[in-house]
C-alpha positions as a Markdown table, in Angstrom:
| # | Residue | x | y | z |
|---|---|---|---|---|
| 1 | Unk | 0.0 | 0.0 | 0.0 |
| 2 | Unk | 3.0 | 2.6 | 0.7 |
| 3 | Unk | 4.2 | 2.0 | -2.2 |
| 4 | Unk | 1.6 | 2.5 | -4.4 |
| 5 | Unk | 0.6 | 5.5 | -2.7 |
| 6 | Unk | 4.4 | 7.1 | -3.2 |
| 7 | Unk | 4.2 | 5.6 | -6.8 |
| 8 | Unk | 0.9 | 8.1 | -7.3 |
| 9 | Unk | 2.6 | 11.0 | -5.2 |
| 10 | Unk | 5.4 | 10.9 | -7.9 |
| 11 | Unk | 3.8 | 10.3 | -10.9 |
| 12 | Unk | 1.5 | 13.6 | -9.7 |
| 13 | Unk | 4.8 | 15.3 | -9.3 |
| 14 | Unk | 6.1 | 14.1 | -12.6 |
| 15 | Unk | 3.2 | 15.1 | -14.9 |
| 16 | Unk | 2.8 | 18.3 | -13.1 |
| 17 | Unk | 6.6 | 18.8 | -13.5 |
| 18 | Unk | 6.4 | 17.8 | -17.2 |
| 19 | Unk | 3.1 | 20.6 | -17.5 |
| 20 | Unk | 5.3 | 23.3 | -16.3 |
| 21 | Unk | 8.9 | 22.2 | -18.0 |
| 22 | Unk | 9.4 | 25.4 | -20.0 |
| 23 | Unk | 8.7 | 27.7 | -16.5 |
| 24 | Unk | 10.7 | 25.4 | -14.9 |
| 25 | Unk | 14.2 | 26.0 | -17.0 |
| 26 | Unk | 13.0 | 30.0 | -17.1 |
| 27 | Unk | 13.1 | 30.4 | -13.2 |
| 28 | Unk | 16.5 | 30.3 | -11.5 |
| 29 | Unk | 15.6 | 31.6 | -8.3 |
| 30 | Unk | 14.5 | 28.5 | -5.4 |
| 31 | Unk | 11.0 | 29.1 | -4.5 |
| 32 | Unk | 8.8 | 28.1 | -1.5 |
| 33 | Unk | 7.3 | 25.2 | -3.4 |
| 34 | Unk | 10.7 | 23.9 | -4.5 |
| 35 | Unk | 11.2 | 23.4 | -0.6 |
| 36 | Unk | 8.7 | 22.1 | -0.3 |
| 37 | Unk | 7.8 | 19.7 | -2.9 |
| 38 | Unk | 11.7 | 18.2 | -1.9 |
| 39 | Unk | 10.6 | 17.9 | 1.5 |
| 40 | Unk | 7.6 | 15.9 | 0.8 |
| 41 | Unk | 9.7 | 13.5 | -1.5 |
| 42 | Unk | 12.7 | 13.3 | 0.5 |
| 43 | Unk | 10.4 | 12.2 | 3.3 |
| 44 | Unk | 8.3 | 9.7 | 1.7 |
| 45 | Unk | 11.6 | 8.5 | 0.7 |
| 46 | Unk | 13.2 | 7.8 | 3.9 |
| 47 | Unk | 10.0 | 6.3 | 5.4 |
| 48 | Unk | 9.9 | 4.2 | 3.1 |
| 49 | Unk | 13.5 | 3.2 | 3.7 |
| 50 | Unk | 12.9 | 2.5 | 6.7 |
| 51 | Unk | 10.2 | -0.3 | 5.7 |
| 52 | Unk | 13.1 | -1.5 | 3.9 |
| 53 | Unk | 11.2 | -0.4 | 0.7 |
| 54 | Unk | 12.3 | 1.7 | -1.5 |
| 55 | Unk | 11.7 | 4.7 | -3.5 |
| 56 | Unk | 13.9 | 5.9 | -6.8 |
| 57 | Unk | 14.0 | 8.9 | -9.1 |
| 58 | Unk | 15.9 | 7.6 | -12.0 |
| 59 | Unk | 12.8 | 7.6 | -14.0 |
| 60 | Unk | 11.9 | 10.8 | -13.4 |
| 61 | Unk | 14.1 | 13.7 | -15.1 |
| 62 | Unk | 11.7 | 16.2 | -13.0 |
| 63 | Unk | 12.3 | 15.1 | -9.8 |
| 64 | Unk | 15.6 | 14.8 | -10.3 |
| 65 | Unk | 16.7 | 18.1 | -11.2 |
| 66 | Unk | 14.4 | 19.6 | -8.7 |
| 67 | Unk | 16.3 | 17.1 | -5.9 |
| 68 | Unk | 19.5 | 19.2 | -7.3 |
| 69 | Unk | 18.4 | 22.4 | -7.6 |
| 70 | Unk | 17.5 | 22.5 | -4.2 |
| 71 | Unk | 20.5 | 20.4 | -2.7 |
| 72 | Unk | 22.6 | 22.5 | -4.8 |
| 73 | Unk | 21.5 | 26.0 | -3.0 |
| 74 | Unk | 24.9 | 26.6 | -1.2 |
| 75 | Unk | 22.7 | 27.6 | 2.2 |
| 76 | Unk | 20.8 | 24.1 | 2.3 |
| 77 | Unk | 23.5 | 22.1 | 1.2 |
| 78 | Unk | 25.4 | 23.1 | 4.3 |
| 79 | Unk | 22.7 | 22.4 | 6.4 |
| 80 | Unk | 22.2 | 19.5 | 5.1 |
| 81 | Unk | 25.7 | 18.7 | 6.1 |
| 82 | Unk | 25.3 | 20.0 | 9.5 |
| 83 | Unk | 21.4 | 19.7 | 10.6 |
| 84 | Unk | 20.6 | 16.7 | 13.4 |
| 85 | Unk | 20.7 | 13.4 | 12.5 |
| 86 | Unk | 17.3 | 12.0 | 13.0 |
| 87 | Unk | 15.1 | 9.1 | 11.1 |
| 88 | Unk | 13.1 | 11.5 | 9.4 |
């Protein structure tokens, strides 16, 4: 069932992504949603790591480059690095 909910959580992502490609390339400034459309993923992600299932963006050019934009943003990246280490 989790996985076929995250499945539909990134195909929504993906085709509204693929609506929106030409805005997408045009802005080069991180927004709010950017934040928080990684968030959401990244999460979803690690739960369902840790039901030793798992959840993968190679198919999705989208999501990928959103996952870099946003990890790319010098200010997050470091606290990435440096933030608590918790499960979620």
């Amino acid at each position: 069932m989790a996985t076929a909910v995250s499945w539909l959580a990134v195909r929504y992502v993906t085709i509204k992504l693929r609506k929106r490609s030409f805005l997408i390339s045009l802005i080069l400034q991180l927004t709010w949603a950017d934040i928080h459309v990684y968030h959401a993923l990244t999460l979803v992600q690690k739960v369902l790591k840790s039901m030793n299932e798992t959840l993968s963006f190679d198919k999705y050019p989208g999501i990928q480059a959103l996952v870099a934009k946003v990890e790319g943003t010098p200010a997050i990246k470091a606290w990435i690095e440096k933030r608590p280490k918790t499960d979620y």
